[in-house]
MDAnalysis code that builds the backbone (N, CA, C; Angstrom):
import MDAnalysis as mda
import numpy as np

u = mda.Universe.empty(327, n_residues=109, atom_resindex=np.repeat(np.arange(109), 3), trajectory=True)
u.add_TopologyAttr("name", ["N", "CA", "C"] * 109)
u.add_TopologyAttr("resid", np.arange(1, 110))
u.add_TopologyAttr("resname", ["UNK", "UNK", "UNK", "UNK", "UNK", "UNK", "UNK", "UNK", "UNK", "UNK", "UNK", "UNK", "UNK", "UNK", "UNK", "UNK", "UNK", "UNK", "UNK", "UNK", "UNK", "UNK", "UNK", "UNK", "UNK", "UNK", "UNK", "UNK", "UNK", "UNK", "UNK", "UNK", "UNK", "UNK", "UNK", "UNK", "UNK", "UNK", "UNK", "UNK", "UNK", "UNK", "UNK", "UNK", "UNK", "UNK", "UNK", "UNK", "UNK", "UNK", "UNK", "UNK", "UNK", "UNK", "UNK", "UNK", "UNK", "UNK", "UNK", "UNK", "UNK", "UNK", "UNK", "UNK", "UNK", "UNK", "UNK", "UNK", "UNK", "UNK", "UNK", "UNK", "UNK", "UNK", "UNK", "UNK", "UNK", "UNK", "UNK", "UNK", "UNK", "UNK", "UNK", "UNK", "UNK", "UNK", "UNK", "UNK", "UNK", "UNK", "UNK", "UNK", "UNK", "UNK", "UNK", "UNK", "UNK", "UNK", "UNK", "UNK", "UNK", "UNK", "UNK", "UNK", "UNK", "UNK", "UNK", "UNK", "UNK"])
u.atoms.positions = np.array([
    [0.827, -1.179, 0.000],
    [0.000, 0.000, 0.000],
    [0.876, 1.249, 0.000],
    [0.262, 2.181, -0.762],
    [1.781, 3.471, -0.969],
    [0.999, 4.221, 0.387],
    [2.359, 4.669, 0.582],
    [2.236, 5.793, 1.912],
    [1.101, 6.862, 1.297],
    [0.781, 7.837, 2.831],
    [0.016, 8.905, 1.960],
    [1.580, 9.765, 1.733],
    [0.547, 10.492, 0.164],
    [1.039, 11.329, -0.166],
    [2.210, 11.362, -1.035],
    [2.710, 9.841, -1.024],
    [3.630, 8.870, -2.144],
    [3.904, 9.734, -3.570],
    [2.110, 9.494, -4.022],
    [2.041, 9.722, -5.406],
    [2.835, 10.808, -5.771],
    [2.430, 12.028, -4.432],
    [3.033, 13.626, -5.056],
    [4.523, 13.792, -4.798],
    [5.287, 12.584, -4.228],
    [6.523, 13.000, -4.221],
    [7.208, 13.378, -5.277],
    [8.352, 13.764, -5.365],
    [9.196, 14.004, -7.152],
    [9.857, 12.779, -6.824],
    [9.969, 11.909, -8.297],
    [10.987, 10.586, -8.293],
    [9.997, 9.542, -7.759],
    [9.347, 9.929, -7.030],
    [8.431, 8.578, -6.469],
    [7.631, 7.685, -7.562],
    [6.904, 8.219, -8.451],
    [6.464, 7.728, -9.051],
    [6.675, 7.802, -11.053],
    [6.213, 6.768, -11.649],
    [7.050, 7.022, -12.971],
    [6.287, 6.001, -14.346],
    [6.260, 6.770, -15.173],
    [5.169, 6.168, -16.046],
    [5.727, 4.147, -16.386],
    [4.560, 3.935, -17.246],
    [5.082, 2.222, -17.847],
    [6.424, 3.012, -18.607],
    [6.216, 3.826, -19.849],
    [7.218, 3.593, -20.574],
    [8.722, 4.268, -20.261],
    [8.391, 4.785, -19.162],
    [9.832, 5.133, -18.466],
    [10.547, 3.884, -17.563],
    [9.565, 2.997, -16.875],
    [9.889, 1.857, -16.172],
    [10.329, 0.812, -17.116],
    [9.806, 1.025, -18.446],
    [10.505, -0.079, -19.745],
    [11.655, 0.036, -19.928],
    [11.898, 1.926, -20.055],
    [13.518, 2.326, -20.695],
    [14.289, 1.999, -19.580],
    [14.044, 2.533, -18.113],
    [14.998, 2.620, -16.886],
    [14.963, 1.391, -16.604],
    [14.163, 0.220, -16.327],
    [14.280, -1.000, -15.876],
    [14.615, -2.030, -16.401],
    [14.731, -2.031, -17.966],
    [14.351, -3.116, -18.850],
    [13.192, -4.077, -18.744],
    [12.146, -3.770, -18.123],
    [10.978, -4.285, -18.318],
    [9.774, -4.411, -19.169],
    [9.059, -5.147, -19.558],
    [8.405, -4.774, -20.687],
    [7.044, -4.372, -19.982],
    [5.949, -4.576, -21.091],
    [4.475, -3.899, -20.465],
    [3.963, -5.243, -19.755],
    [4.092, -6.171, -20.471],
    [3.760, -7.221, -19.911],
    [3.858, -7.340, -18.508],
    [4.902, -7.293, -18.062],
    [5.810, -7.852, -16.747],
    [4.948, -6.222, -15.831],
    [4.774, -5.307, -16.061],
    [3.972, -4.548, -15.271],
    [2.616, -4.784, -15.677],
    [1.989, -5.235, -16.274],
    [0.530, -5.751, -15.859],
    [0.526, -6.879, -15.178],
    [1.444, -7.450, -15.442],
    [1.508, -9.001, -14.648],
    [1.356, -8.417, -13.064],
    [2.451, -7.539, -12.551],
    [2.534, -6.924, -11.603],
    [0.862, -6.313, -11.130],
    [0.642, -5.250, -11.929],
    [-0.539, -4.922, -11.553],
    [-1.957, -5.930, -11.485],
    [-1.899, -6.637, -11.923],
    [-2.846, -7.596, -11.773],
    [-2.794, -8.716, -10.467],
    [-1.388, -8.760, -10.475],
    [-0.896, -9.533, -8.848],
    [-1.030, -8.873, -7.564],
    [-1.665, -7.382, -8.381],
    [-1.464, -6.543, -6.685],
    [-0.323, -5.946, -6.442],
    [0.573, -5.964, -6.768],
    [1.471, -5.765, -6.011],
    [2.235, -4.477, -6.665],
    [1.498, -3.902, -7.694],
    [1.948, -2.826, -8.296],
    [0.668, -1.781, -7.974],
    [0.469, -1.024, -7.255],
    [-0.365, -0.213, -7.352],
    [-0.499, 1.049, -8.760],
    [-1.547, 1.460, -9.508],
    [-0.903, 2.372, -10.508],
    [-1.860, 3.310, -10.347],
    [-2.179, 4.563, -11.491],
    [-3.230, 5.413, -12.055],
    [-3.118, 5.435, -13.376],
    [-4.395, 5.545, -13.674],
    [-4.339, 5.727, -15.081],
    [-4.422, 7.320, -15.654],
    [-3.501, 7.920, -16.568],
    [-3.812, 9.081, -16.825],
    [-3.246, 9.269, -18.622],
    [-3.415, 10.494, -19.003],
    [-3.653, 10.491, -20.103],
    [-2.936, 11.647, -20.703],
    [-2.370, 12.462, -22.091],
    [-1.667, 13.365, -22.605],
    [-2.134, 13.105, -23.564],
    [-2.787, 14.306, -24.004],
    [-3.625, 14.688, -25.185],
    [-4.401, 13.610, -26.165],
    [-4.829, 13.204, -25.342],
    [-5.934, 11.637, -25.608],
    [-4.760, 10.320, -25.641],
    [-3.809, 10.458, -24.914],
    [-2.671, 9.113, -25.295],
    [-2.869, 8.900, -23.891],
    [-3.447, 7.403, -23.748],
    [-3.617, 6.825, -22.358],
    [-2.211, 6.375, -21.638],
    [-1.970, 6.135, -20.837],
    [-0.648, 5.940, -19.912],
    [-0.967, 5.170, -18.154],
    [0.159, 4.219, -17.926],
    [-0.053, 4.041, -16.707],
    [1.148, 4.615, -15.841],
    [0.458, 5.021, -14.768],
    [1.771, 5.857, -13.417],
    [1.582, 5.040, -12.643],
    [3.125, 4.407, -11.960],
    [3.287, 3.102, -10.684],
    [4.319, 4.138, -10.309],
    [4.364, 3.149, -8.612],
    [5.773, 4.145, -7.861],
    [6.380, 3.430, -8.082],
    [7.715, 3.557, -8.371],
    [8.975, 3.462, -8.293],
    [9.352, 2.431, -7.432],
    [9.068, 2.404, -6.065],
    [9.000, 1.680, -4.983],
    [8.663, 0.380, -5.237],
    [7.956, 0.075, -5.520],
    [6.854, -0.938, -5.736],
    [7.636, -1.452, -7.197],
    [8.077, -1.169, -7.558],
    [8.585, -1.685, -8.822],
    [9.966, -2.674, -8.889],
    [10.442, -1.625, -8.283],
    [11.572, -1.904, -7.860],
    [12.106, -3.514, -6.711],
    [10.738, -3.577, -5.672],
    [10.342, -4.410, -4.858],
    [9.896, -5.641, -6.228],
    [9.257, -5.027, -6.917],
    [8.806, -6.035, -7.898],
    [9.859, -7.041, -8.384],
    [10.556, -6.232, -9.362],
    [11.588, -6.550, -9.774],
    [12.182, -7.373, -9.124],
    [12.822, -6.992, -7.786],
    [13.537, -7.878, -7.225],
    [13.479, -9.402, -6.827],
    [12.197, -9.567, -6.857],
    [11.116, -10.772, -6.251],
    [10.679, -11.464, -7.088],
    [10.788, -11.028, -8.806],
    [10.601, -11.526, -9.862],
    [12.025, -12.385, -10.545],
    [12.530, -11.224, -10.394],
    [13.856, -11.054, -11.637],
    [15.037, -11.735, -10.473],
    [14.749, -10.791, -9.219],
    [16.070, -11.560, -8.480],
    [17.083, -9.963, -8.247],
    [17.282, -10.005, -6.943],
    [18.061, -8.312, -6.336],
    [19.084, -8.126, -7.115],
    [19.949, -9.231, -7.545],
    [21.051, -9.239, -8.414],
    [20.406, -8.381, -9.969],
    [19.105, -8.698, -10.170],
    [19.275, -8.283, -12.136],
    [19.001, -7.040, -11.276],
    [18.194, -6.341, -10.458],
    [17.718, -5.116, -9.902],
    [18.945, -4.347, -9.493],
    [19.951, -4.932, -8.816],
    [21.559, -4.282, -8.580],
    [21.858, -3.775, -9.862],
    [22.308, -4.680, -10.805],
    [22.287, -4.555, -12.658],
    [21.939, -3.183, -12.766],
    [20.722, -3.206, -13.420],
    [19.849, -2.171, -13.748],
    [20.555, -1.155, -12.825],
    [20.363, -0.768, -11.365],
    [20.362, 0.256, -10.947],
    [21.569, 0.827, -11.050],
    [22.945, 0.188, -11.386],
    [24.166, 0.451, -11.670],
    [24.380, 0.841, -12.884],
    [23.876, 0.338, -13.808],
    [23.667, 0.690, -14.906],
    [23.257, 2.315, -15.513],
    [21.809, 1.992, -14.604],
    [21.361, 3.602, -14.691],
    [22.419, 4.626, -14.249],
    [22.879, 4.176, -13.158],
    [23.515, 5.155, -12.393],
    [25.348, 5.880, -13.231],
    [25.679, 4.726, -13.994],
    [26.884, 4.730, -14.447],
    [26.174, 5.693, -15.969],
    [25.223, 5.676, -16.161],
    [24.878, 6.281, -17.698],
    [24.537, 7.977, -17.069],
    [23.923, 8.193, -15.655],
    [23.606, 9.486, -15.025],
    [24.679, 10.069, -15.122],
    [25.918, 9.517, -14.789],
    [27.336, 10.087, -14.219],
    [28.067, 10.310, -15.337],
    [28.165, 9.683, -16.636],
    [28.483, 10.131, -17.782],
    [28.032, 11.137, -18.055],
    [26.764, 11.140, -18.213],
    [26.168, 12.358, -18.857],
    [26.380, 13.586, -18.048],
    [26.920, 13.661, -16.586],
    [27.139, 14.692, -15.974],
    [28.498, 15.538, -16.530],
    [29.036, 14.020, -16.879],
    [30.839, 14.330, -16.752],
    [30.964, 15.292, -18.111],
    [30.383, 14.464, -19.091],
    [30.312, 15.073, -20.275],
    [29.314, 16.907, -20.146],
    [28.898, 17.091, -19.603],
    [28.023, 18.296, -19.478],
    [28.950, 19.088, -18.751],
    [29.837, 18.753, -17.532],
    [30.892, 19.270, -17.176],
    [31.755, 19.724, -18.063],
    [32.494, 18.564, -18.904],
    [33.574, 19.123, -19.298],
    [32.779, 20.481, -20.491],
    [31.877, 20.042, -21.431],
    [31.510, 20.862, -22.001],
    [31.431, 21.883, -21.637],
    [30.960, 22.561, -20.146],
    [30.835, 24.011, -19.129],
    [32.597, 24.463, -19.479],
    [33.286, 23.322, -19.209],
    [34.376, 23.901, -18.499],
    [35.364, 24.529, -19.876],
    [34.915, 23.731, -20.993],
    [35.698, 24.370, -22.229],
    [34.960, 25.844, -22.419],
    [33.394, 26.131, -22.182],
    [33.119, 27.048, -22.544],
    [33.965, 28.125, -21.536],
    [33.999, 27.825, -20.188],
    [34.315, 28.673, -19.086],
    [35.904, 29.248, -20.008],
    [36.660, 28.150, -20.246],
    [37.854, 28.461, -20.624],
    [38.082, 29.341, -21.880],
    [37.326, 29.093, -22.626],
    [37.601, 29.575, -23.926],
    [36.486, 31.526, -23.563],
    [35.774, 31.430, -22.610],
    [35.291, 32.668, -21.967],
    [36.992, 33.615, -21.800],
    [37.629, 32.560, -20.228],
    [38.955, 33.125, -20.037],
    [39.969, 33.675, -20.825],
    [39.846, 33.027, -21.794],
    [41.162, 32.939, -22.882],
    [40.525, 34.366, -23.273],
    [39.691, 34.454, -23.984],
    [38.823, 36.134, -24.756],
    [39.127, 36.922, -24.042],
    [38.945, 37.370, -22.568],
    [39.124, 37.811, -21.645],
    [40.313, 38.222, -21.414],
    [41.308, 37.641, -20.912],
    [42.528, 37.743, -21.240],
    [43.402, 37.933, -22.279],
    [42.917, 37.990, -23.496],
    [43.637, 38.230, -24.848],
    [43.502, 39.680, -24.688],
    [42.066, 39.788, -24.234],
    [41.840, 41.987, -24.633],
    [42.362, 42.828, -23.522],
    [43.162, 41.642, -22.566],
    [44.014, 43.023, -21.613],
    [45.004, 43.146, -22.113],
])
């Protein structure tokens, strides 16, 4: 059962087709879930395109109990190693701009 107030957290909760890309799960394996109970969801909608929202939580619990904590470790390392790239790379990109700022800067004194 989700806590109150679950739904409105940020990160707490997260559509099917984001739980497909981030988890490797398919639709299947979350209706299976939702039909077992053990996925609570809502149904909602974007500009007549139907969609299901589950928490995160619950998925994740899913996963593990399905798939096994090990494929759920996987995944979450995974994600996490693709977050940290994309930081690094957004970094260095700042930091050439910062530099090549400096360099201009310093040429016109």
């Amino acid at each position: 059962m989700a806590e109150h107030g679950e739904w409105n957290q940020k990160g707490a909760t997260l559509s099917d087709k984001t739980a497909m890309k981030d988890y490797g799960v398919d639709r299947e394996f979350i209706l299976k879930g939702i039909r077992a109970g053990k996925l609570e969801f809502q149904e909602r909608s974007i500009n007549g395109n139907p969609y299901v929202v589950i928490l995160r939580r619950q998925l994740e619990q899913h996963i593990a109990e399905e798939l096994g904590s090990d494929h759920l470790s996987l995944i979450l390392n995974q994600k996490k190693i693709r977050t940290l790239k994309k930081e690094i790379k957004e970094t260095r990109l700042k930091l050439q701009s910062l530099e090549l700022e400096l360099a201009a800067l310093e040429k016109k004194e």
